[in-house]
TORLUM-483538 format. One record per residue (C-alpha): residue number from 1; residue in three letters; x, z, y. Coordinates in Angstrom, 1 decimal. Last residue first. Example, Ala and Ser with C-alpha at 12.3 -4.5 7.8 and 13.67 -1.06 7.14 Angstrom:
BEGIN
    n  res      xx      zz      yy
    2  SER    13.7     7.1    -1.1
    1  ALA    12.3     7.8    -4.5
REM end
This chain:
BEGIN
    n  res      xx      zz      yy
  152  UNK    -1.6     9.6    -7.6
  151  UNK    -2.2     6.0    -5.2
  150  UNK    -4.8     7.0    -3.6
  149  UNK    -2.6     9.5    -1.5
  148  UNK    -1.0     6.7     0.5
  147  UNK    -4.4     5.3     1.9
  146  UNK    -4.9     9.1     2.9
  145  UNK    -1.5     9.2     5.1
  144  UNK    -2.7     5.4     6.2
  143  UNK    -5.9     6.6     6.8
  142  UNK    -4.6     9.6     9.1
  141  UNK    -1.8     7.7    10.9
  140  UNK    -5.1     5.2    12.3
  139  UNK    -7.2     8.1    12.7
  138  UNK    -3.9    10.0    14.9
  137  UNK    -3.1     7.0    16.9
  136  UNK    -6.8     5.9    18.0
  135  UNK    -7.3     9.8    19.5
  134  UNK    -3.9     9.6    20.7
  133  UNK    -5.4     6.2    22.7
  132  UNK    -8.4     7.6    23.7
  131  UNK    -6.6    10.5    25.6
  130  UNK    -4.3     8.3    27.4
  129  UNK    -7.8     6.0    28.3
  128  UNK    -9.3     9.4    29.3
  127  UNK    -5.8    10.9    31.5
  126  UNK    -5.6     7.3    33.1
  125  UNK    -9.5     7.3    34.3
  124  UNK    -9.0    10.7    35.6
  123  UNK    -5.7     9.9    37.5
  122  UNK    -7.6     6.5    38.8
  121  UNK   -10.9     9.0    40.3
  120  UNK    -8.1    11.4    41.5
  119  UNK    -5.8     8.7    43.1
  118  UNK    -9.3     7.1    44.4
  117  UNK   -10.2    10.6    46.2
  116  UNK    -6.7    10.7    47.6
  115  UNK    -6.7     7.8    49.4
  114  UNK    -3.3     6.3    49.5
  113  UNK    -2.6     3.9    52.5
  112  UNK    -0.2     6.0    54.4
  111  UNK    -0.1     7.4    57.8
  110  UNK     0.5     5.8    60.6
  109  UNK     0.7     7.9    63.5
  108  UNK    -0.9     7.5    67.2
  107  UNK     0.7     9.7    69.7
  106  UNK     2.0     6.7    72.1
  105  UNK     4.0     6.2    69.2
  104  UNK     4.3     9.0    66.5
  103  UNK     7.3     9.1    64.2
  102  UNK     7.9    12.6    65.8
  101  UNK     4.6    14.0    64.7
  100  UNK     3.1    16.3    68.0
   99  UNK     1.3    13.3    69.5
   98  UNK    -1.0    13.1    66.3
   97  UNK    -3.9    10.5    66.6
   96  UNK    -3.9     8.9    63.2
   95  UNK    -3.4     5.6    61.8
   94  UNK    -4.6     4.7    58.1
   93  UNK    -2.2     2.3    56.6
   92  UNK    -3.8    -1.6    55.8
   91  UNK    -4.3    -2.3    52.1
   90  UNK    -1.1    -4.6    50.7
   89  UNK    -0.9    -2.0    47.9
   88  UNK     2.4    -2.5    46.4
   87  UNK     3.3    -3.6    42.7
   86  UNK     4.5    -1.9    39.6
   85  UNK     4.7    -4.2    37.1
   84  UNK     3.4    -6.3    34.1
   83  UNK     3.3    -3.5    31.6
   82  UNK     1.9    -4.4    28.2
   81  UNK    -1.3    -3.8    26.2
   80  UNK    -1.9    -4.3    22.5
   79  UNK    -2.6    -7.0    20.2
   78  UNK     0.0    -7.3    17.1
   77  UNK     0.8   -10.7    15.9
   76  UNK     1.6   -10.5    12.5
   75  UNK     5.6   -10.1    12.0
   74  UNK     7.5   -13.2    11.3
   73  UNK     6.9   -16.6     9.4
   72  UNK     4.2   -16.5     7.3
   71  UNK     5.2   -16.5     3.4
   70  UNK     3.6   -19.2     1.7
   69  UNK     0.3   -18.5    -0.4
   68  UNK    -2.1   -20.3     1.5
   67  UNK    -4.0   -17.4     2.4
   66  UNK    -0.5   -16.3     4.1
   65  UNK    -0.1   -19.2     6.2
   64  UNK    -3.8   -19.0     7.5
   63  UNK    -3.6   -15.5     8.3
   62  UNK    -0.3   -16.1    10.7
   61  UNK    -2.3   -19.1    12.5
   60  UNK    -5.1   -17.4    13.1
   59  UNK    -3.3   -14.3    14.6
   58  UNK    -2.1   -16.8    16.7
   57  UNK     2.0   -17.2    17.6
   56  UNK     4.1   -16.4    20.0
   55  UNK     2.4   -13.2    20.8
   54  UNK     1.1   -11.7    23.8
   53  UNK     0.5    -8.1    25.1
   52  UNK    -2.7    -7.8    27.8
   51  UNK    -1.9    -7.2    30.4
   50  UNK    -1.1    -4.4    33.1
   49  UNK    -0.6    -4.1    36.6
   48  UNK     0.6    -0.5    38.1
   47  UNK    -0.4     0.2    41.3
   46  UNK     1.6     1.7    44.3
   45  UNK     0.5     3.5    47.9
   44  UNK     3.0     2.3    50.6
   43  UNK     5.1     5.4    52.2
   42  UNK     5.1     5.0    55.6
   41  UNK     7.5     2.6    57.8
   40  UNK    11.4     2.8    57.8
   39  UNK    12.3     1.5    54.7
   38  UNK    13.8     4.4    53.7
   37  UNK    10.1     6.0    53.8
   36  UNK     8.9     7.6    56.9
   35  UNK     5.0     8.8    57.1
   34  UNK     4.6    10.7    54.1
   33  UNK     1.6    12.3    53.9
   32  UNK     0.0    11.2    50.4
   31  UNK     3.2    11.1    49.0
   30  UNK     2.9    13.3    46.5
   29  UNK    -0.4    11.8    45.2
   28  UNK     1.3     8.1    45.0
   27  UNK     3.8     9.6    43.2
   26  UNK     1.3    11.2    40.8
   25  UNK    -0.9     8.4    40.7
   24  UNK     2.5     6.0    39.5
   23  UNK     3.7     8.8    37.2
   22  UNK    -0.3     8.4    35.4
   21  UNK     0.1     4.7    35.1
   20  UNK     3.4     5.1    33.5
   19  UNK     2.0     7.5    31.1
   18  UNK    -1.2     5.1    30.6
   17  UNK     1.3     2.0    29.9
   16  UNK     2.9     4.1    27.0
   15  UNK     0.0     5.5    25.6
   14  UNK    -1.8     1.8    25.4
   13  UNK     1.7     0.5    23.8
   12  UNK     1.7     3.5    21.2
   11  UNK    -2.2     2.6    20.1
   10  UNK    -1.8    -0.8    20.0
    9  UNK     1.7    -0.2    18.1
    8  UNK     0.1     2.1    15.2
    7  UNK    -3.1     0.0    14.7
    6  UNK    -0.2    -3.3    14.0
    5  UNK     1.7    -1.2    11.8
    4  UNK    -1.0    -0.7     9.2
    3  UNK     1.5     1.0     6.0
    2  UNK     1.6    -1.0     3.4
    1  UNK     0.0     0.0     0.0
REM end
């Protein structure tokens, strides 16, 4: 009996991608007031883009070679989710009247575009899909562990 990989690594790659997503909120959450970055202008709220993972070839293909008796070439294609990036949200800053900050200018500061509400909302959202994910890890490791036992 062979051990499902494929459950195994859609599961890992969904907890992987969710962790990262969850640094990104947390940074984004710490620097909720940060109005000089080393780039000079306030910090700039980030997102993570994710995809889906890809394959080079179909799972149709693979299945086909093996009902046809020869041996199909590589791993089967495994599903999954993969990181695309980290990018910037373009979304304007919020600017606030604050003549006492020294970055201000003619007491207006810009502060930055992360809204903590929608950090919370995404944070909550990570924390369920991370959640789902160990929940998918552990029944898929627990059928293979019972799969296993069949054979005494």
């Amino acid at each position: 009996m062979a051990v499902d990989w494929g459950a195994l690594a859609i599961s890992a790659s969904g907890l992987t991608a969710e962790r990262l997503r969850l640094d990104v909120i947390a940074n984004n959450i710490a620097n909720a007031n940060t109005t000089r970055t080393a780039d000079g202008g306030p910090y700039r709220r980030e997102v993570v883009v994710l995809a889906p993972a890809t394959s080079s070839q179909t799972f149709a293909a693979w299945l086909n070679q093996s009902l046809q008796g020869s041996e199909p070439g590589g791993e089967p294609p495994v599903g999954g989710v993969q990181v695309v990036g980290v990018v910037q949200d373009p979304g304007p800053f919020k600017v606030v009247y604050d003549p006492s900050n020294p970055d201000a200018v003619d007491g207006y500061v810009q502060m930055p575009n992360v809204d903590i509400s929608t950090e919370m909302t995404d944070l909550v959202s990570a924390a369920r899909a991370y959640e789902a994910n160990v929940t998918a890890f552990d029944a898929a490791k627990q059928m293979d562990l019972t799969a296993l036992t069949l054979g005494k």
